[in-house]
C-alpha positions in Angstrom: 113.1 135.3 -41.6 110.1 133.2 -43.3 112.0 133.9 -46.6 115.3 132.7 -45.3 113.7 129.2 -43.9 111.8 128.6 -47.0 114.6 128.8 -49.0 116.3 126.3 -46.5 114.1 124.2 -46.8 113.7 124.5 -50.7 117.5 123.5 -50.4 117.2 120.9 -48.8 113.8 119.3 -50.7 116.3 119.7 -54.0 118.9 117.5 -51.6 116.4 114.8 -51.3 115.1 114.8 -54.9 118.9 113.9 -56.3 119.0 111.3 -53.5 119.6 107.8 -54.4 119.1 104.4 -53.5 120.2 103.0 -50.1 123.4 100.4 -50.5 123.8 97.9 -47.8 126.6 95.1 -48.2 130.1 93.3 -46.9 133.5 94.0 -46.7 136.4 91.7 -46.7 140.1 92.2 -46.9 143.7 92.2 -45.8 145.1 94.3 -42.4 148.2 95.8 -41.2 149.7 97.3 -38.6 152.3 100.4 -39.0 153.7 101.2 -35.9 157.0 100.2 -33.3 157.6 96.4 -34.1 158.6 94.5 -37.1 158.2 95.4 -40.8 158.8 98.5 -41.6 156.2 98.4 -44.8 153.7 101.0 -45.0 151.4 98.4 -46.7 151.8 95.0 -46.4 148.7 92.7 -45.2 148.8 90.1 -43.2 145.7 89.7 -41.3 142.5 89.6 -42.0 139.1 92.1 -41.7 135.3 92.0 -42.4 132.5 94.1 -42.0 129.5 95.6 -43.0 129.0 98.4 -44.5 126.0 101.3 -45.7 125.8 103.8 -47.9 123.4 106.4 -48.6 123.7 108.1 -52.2 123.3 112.0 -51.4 123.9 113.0 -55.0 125.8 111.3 -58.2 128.8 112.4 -56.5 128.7 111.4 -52.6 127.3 109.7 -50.7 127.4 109.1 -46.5 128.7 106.1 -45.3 129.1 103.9 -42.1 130.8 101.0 -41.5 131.1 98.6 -39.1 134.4 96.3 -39.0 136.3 93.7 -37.0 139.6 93.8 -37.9 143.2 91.6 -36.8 146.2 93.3 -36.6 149.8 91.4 -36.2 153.6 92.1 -36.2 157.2 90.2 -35.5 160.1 92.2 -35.1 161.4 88.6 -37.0 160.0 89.8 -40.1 162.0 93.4 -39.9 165.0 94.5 -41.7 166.4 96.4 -38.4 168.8 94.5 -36.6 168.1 95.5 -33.4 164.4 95.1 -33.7 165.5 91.5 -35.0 167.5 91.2 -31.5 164.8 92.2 -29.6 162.4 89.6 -31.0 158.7 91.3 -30.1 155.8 90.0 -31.5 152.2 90.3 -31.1 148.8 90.2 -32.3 145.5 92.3 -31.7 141.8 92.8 -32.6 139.9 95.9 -33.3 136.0 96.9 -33.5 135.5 100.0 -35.4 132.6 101.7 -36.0 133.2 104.5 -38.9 130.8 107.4 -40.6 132.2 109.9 -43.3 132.2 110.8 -47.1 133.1 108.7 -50.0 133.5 111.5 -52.3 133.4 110.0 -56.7 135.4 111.7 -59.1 132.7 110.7 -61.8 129.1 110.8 -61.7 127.8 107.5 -60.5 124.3 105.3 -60.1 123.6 101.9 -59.2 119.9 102.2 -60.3 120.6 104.2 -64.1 120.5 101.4 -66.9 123.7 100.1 -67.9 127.6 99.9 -65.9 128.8 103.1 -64.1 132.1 103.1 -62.7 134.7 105.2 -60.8 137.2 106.3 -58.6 136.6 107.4 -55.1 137.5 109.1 -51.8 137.1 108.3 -48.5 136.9 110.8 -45.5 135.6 109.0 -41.8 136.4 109.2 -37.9 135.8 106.3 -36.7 135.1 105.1 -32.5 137.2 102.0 -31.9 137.7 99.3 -29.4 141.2 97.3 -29.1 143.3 95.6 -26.6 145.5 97.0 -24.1 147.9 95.0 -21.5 146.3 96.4 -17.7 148.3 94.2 -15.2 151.2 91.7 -15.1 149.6 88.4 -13.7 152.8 86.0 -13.7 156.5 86.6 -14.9 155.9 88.1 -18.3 152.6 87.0 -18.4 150.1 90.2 -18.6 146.3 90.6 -18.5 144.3 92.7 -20.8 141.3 94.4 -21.7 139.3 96.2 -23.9 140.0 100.4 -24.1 138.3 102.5 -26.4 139.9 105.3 -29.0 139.5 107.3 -31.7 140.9 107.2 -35.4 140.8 109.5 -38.8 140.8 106.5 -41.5 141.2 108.3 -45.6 141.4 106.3 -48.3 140.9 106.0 -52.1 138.9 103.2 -53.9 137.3 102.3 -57.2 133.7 100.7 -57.8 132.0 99.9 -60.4 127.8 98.3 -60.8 128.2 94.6 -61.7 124.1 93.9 -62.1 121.2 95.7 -61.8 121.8 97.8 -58.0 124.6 95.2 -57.8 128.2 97.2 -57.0 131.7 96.3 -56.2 134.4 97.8 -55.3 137.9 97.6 -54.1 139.5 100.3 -51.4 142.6 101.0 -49.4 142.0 103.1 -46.1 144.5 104.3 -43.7 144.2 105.1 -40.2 145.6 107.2 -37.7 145.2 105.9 -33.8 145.6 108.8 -31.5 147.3 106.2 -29.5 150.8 104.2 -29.3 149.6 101.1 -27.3 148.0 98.6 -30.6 151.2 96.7 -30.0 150.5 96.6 -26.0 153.5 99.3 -26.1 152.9 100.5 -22.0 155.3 102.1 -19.7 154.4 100.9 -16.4 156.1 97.9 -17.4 160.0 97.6 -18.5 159.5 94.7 -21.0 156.6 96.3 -22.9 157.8 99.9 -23.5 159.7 100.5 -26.5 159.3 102.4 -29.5 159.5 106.3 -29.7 156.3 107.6 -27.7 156.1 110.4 -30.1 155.2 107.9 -33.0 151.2 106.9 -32.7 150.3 103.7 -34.6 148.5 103.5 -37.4 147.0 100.9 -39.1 145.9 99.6 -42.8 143.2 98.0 -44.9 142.9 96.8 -48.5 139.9 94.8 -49.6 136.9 94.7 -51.5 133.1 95.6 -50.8 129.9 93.9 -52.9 126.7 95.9 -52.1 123.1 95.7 -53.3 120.6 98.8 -53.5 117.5 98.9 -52.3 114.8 101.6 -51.5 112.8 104.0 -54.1 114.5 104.8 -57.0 116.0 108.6 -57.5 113.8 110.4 -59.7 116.3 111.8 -62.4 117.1 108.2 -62.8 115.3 107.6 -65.8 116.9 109.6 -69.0 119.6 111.5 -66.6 122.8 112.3 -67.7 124.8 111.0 -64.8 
């Protein structure tokens, strides 16, 4: 047993010894919404997001990451190429707080403290808690009353960063999301002019933009001389 935690914990000590600097910075890009109303496009921003986000550098190769984002989401069936969608003439807009932890994953070995530029691509693994807008009650003649409902999503994604200065990075990344729920576009049953759509289909949701982060905290120790 004493052999068995000492070697845990001689695992873990080697984790800490590869770890890197801490990155903390912002995150700014372009939204969409994929779901039951208007364009049909799988990517195609036209809203905006922002957030913060914070990275811990496990090894050369992941890292952990959170993220914190407020994000608009918007859609006009007058924008779609389906006539009847056209006919109907929905439209709507939306806001989302997410708070998000996973993996970014790189394919190369990369450092934000080792002398010179280090770039490369990357992978992106998170669940995420999120809060968004829901229609509860009708309070005139298609006037309706919302309020705030919180879900679940799985957001993936690949990006690419590179280090611009001295613990100076920046990246760009796409990340997709799956909802767990079919109501971003205030889809909801109890009410004959807001349910439409197949309620087999969830919504889902996109994001495109670009991060700029700066390191801090004590240098890793094979950063001097390493090979990485």
């Amino acid at each position: 047993m004493n052999n068995r935690l000492i070697s845990f914990f001689l695992l873990l000590s080697t984790l800490f010894s590869y770890s890197q600097i801490n990155e903390l910075g912002i995150s700014v890009g372009g939204t969409n919404y994929i779901g039951d109303v208007g364009d049909e496009a799988y990517i195609a921003p036209n809203d905006l997001y922002y957030g913060l986000i914070y990275k811990w550098n496990v090894t050369p190769r992941y890292a952990i990451r959170a993220q914190a984002t407020y994000l608009k989401i918007q859609s006009d069936d007058a924008e779609s190429k389906n006539g009847i969608k056209r006919a109907r003439g929905y439209s709507f807009k939306n806001s989302i707080k997410e708070l998000a932890i996973g993996i970014e994953f790189n394919y190369y070995d990369y450092s934000l403290n080792k002398p010179g530029l280090g770039s490369t691509p990357y992978l992106i693994a998170e669940v995420a808690l999120i809060n968004y807008n829901v229609v509860t009650r009708e309070t005139t003649p298609n006037n309706f009353n919302t309020e705030g409902k919180m879900g679940f999503t799985i957001p993936v994604g690949i990006g690419f960063k590179t280090k611009i200065a001295p613990n100076v990075g920046f990246g760009i990344e796409g990340k997709l999301r799956y909802t767990f729920a079919d109501n971003l576009d205030y889809n909801n049953p109890d009410f004959p002019q807001l349910s439409f759509g197949n309620p087999d289909s969830n919504d889902w949701y996109v994001s495109i933009g670009a991060n700029l982060v700066f390191g801090f905290g004590r240098k890793s120790c094979y950063s001097e001389g390493a090979t990485f």
